[in-house]
C-alpha positions, 0 to 999 in steps of 0.5 A: 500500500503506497501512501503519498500523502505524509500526513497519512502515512504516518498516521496510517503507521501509529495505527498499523499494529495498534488495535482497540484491545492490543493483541486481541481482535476486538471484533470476536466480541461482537463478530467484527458487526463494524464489518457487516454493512452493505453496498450503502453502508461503509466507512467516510474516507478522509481527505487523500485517502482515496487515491490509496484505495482507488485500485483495490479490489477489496473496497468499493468507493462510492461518492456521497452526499455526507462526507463533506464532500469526501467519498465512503468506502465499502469493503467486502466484509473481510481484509486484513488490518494493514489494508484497511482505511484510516476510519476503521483503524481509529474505530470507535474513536475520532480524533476530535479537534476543539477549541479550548480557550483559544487554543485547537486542541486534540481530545480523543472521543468515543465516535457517537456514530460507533453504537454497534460497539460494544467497547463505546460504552466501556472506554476503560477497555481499549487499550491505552496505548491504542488511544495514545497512538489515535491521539498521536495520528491525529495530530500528524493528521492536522499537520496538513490542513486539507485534513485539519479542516476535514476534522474541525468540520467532523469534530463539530458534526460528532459532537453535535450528535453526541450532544443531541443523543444527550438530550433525547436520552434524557426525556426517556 
């Protein structure tokens, strides 16, 4: 897998042995349900990451309306960690990019979008250094400001559907 892009590179390195539960393949505790989509269902690609993926025969792009203006990748439902997208590598976290007191910052989220997850209710499970490592990628990440705005935009969109599963769990 040829990656061009530095930015994404090094991310993609951080998180290429790195997995939620360290050694173990968290996917056994759920039987891998952030795999099992459709032809509709796939992953958002982050800025440059699609020129990596292009030629692949075990993903599909597919151009979509969400994204901010950035394509999804659909995979068949089985690959190998090295040749999956930055998306499921960070899984289910997002390296958010907030603003506190002036300064943008990078806090690591629990993805609201993540529900299948059984580790996105026990954040105390995923390993520390996956976390640290999804931290590390995301400020490598925000070095190329293509991404950076591409975060800042997700960053706001996850934390408006966090704060909105808020409110509707509240009037239960």
């Amino acid at each position: 897998m040829k990656i061009e892009n530095k930015a994404l590179r090094e991310a993609y390195g951080l998180l290429h042995n790195r997995t939620p539960l360290g050694a173990y393949n968290c996917g056994k505790l759920c039987e891998a349900a952030c795999c099992k989509g459709n032809a509709d269902c796939g992953m958002w690609m982050f800025p440059h990451e699609e020129e990596i993926f292009v030629k692949s025969d075990n993903f599909t792009i597919k151009q979509t309306e969400g994204n901010f203006g950035y394509p999804m990748i659909v995979c068949n439902g089985d690959c190998e960690r090295y040749e999956r997208p930055l998306s499921c590598r960070i899984f289910p976290l997002f390296p958010a990019i907030i603003e506190e007191n002036g300064e943008e910052k990078i806090r690591i989220i629990r993805d609201p979008r993540a529900s299948m997850c059984p580790l996105i209710l026990d954040k105390s499970r995923l390993d520390q250094a996956f976390v640290r490592n999804v931290k590390l990628a995301g400020a490598f990440l925000a070095q190329d400001e293509e991404i950076k705005e591409y975060m800042k935009k997700v960053s706001a969109e996850l934390l408006e559907i966090a704060e909105l599963k808020k409110l509707l769990s509240a009037e239960d």
